[in-house]
N, C-alpha and C positions, 0 to 999 in steps of 0.2 A: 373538209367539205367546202365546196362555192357555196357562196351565198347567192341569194337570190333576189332582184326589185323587178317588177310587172311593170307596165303600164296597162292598165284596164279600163276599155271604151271596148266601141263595136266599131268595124269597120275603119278600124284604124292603121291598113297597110302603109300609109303616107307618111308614120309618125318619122321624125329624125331623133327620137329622146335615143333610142337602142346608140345611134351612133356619138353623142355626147357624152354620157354616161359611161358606157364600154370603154371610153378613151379615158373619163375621169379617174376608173377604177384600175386600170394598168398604170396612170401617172403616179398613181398613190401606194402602189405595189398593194391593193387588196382583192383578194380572193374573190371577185364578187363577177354574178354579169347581171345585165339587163336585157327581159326580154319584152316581146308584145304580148299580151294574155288579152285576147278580142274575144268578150262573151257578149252575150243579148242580153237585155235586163231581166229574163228568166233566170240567166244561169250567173248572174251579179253574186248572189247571197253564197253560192257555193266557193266563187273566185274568191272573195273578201273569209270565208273562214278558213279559207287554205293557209293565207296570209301568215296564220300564227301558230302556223309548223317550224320548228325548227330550221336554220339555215334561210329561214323569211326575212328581210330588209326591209320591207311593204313595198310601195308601191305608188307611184302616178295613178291620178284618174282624171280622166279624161269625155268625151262628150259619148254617149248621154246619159254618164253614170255621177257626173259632179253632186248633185242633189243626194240621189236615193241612197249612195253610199253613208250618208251622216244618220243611218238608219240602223247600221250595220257594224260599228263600232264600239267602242267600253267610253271613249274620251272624246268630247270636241272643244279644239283651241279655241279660246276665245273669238278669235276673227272668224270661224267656221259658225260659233254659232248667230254670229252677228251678219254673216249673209249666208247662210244656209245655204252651203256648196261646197266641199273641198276639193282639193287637188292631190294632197297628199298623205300615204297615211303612214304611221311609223309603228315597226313593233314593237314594244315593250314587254319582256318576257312572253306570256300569252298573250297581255292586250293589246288594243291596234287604237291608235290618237289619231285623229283625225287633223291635218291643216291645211291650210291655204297661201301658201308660197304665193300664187298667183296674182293676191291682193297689191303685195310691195312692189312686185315685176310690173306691175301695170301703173301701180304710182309714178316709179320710175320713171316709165314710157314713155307719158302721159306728161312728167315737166319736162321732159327734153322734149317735148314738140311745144308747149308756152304752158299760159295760165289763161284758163278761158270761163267767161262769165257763163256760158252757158253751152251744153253740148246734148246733141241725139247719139244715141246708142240703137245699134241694129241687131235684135234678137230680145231672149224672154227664157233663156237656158242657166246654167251653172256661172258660166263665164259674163254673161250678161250683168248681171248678179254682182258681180266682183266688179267689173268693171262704173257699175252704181255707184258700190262702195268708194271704190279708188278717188271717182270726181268728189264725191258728197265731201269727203275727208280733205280735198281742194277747195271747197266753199262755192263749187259749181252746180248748177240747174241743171238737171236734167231730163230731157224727152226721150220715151223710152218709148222705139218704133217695131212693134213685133206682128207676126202676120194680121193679125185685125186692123191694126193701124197701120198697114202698108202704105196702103192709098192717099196717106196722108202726108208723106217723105218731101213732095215738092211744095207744100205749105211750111215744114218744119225748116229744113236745109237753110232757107234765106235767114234766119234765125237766131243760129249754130255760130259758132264759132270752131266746133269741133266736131267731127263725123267720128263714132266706132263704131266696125264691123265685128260682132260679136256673135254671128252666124256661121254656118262652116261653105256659106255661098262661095266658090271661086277654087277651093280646092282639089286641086289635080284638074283645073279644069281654066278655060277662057270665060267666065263668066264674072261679072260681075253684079254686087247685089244694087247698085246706085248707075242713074243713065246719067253716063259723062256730062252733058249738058245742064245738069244740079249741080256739079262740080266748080269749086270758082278758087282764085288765088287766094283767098282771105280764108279758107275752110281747108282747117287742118285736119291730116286723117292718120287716123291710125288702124289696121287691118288688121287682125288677127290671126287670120290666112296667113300660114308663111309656108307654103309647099303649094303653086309654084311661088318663087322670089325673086323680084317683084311678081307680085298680083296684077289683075289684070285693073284695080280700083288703085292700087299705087300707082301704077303707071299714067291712069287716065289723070289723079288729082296732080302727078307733077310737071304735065305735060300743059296744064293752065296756069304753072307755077304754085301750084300749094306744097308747105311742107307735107310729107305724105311718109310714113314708115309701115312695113311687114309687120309680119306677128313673132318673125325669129328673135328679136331683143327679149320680145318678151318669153320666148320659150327658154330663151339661153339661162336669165337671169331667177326665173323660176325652178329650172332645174339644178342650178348651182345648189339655191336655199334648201331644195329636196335634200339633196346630195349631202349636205353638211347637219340635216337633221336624220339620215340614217346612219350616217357614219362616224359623228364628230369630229371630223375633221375638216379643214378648210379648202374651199374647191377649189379646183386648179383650172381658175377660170380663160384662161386664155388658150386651155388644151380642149375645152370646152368648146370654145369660140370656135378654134379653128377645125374640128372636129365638124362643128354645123357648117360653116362656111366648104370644107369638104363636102357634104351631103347636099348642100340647097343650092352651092354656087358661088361665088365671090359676090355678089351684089344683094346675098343676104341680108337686111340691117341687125344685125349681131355684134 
C-alpha cells in the first residue's frame, strides 16, 4: 500500500511542497506520495484524525491551521510548545506529535542574510510566531507589526535592521505588503512568500541594494527536516532543490 503526507491549510493551490516531496520519495525508492488536503478550520479536526489511519506519514500544516492544530494531537515537541504553532505532524502508531521544522529553516535563513540588533516582523499568525522565536534565540529585538499596528510600519522600518514578511501579502499576486520607498540598502529582507520568486518586496528591496531573499530556502529546508522525521531517512536535498527550482523558476533562493 502507498503511504500517504497531506499538506493541510486552506486555500493552498500555490503550495510547491507536493512537487519536492514526490521527487524526495521516488529518490528514495519509498512507496509514498504527497498530496494537498485544503480544508477550512471547520473541517481541521476531521483532517487531523484521518491522519492516524494506517498507511498515514502525517503531514504539513500550513496557514491558517499552524496554531489550532497543537489542539488536536497526543504529543507537542518541545519547540511546538514553546511557540505555539506547528508545521509538522508525525504518526506514531496511532498518535500524531506535533513539530516545528520551520523554527531551524528560519534560523538558518535568517544568519545567511547577517546578525541583526534588531528586526520588525509582518503578521500575528503561526509562522509569525516561529519567526519571533528564530530572532529572540539570535539575541535580537523584536517589533511585531500586525494589522492594528499597520500604521505604524514608516515609524518602525528606520529602526530595523531587518524586515520579515510573515503574512501571505504577495502570493500569486503583484502586491506587496511594504511601499518601496521604506525600503533602503541597509534593511535586510527576508519574505516568506515564495510563489511568485522573486516577490514583488524582493525585488523592490534589491533594486535599492538590500540583501533581500524568497520564502523558498526556507520551504526547501523545512520540508527536508519533515521528510526525515516521517521517514527516517536522510533527505535527498539537492533533488529537493531542484525539484522547487523546477516548480518556482531558476531564480528561487533555494
Amino acid at each position: 500500500m502507498t503511504d500517504l503526507a497531506v499538506l493541510l491549510g486552506h486555500h493552498i493551490g500555490y503550495s510547491a511542497s507536493p512537487a519536492m516531496h514526490n521527487a524526495a520519495f521516488a529518490a528514495l525508492d519509498i512507496d509514498a506520495r504527497y498530496e494537498l488536503d485544503d480544508v477550512s478550520p471547520d473541517e481541521l479536526a476531521d483532517a487531523v484524525a484521518a491522519l492516524r489511519g494506517a498507511g498515514r506519514l502525517g503531514a504539513n500544516v500550513t496557514q491558517p491551521h499552524k496554531q489550532a492544530v497543537c489542539d488536536l494531537v497526543d504529543t507537542l515537541a518541545p519547540e511546538v510548545e514553546r511557540v505555539g504553532a506547528a508545521n509538522t505532524i508525525v504518526r506514531i502508531g496511532a498518535r500524531l506529535v506535533a513539530h516545528n521544522t520551520d523554527l531551524p529553516a528560519l534560523a538558518a535563513e535568517i544568519f545567511d542574510l547577517g546578525t541583526f540588533r534588531e528586526a520588525a516582523v509582518l503578521g500575528a499568525g503561526g509562522a509569525a510566531r516561529t519567526v519571533q522565536a528564530a530572532l529572540a534565540d539570535a539575541g535580537t529585538t523584536v517589533a511585531v507589526i500586525d494589522r492594528a499596528r499597520w500604521a505604524t510600519l514608516e515609524d518602525v522600518l528606520p529602526a530595523v535592521g531587518l524586515l520579515v514578511n510573515a503574512t501571505p501579502i504577495g502570493t500569486g499576486s503583484n502586491e506587496s505588503p511594504v511601499p518601496a520607498e521604506l525600503l533602503r540598502r541597509d534593511l535586510a529582507v527576508l519574505d516568506l512568500v515564495y510563489r511568485p520568486s522573486p516577490t514583488r518586496l524582493v525585488r523592490e528591496a534589491r533594486v535599492v541594494g538590500a540583501r533581500a531573499r524568497g520564502g523558498a530556502g526556507v520551504l526547501l529546508r523545512q520540508a527536508a527536516r519533515s521528510l526525515e522525521l516521517w521517514t527516517g531517512r536522510a533527505a535527498p536535498l539537492e533533488t529537493m532543490r531542484g525539484a522547487l527550482r523546477d516548480e518556482l523558476g531558476a531564480r528561487a533562493d533555494a
